[in-house]
C-alpha positions, 0 to 999 in steps of 0.5 A: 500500500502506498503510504501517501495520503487519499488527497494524493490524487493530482495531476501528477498521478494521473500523468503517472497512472492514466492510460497514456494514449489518453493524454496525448493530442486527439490526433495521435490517440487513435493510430497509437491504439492500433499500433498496440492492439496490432502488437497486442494481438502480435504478443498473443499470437507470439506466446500461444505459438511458443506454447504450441510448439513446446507442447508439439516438442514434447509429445514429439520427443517423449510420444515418438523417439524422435526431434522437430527438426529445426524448430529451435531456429524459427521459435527463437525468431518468434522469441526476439521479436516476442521479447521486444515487441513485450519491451514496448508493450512494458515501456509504454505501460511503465510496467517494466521493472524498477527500483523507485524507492523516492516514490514511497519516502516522500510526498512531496510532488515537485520532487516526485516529478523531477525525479520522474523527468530526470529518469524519463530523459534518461530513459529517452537517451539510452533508448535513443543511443541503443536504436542508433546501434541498432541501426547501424547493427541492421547497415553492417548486416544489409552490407554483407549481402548475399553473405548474410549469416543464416541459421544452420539448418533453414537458412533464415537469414539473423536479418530478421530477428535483428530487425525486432531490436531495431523495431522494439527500441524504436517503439521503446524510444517513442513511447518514451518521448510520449511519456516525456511529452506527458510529464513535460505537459502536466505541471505541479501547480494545476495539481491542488485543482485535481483533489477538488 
């Protein structure tokens, strides 16, 4: 339980806890809910093929004798992107995992807010330096065409899962700067009008 008193409930928090999408301009709200009911239904999809598949393994393995052949190559596909396409769905929440005790030692809104910009910043330019390297991750691996590095048995070519990390901290930097954008917009002295 929170410790902070029922009359917390400002304008802070609502930037906090509010759907994000619903504090963004009006135009920006609809195509962001596509883009997460696409990658909603991507996740879904994702983790029931991987559940499918592992339960195919099994049988499989233990029912007949014998090994799906390769299956471990397309599912650790299906895990990159899975495991990154998550990281947005998380960074877009904020439900990725955090360590902010000052939340819970302190009441005080401005220091709670500039907290939460300093770490949204920060967040914003680690994302952007790492889709950076990403991109020049995707350039070196375009460069070596046709000698682009496959796996082993079905020849998928690595492009691919490499892309998911280009994709997901793309999508992690822009939710990022929404939040920001968000937090840059609310400001503590509108919060006294929130409680009434």
């Amino acid at each position: 339980m929170h410790p902070a008193p029922h009359y917390f409930s400002t304008l802070l928090d609502h930037a906090l806890f509010m759907e994000l999408a619903d504090q963004l301009p009006k135009s920006l709200q609809r195509p962001i809910r596509v883009m997460l009911a696409l990658k909603g239904v991507f996740v879904c999809t994702a983790s029931l093929i991987m559940a499918a598949t592992f339960f195919c393994v099994v049988i499989v393995r233990y029912g007949f004798g014998t090994d799906l052949f390769a299956y471990n190559e397309w599912l650790l596909i299906v895990c990159f992107w899975l495991y990154f396409m998550g990281g947005a769905l998380g960074t877009y929440d904020g439900s990725h995992i955090n360590a902010d005790l000052l939340d819970y030692l302190t009441n005080d809104i401005r220091l709670r807010r500039y907290r939460k910009l300093i770490v949204t910043v920060i967040e914003l330019l680690v994302s952007i330096a790492i889709v950076y390297w990403a991109v020049l991750m995707i350039y070196d691996e375009v460069n070596y065409y046709p000698n682009w590095q496959v796996t082993p048995a079905l020849k998928i070519p690595f492009l691919i899962p490499r892309i998911s990390i280009l994709l997901g901290f793309i999508l992690m930097a822009f939710y990022s700067a929404l939040h920001l954008y968000v937090l840059l917009k609310s400001r503590p002295d509108q919060a006294t009008f929130a409680q009434q």
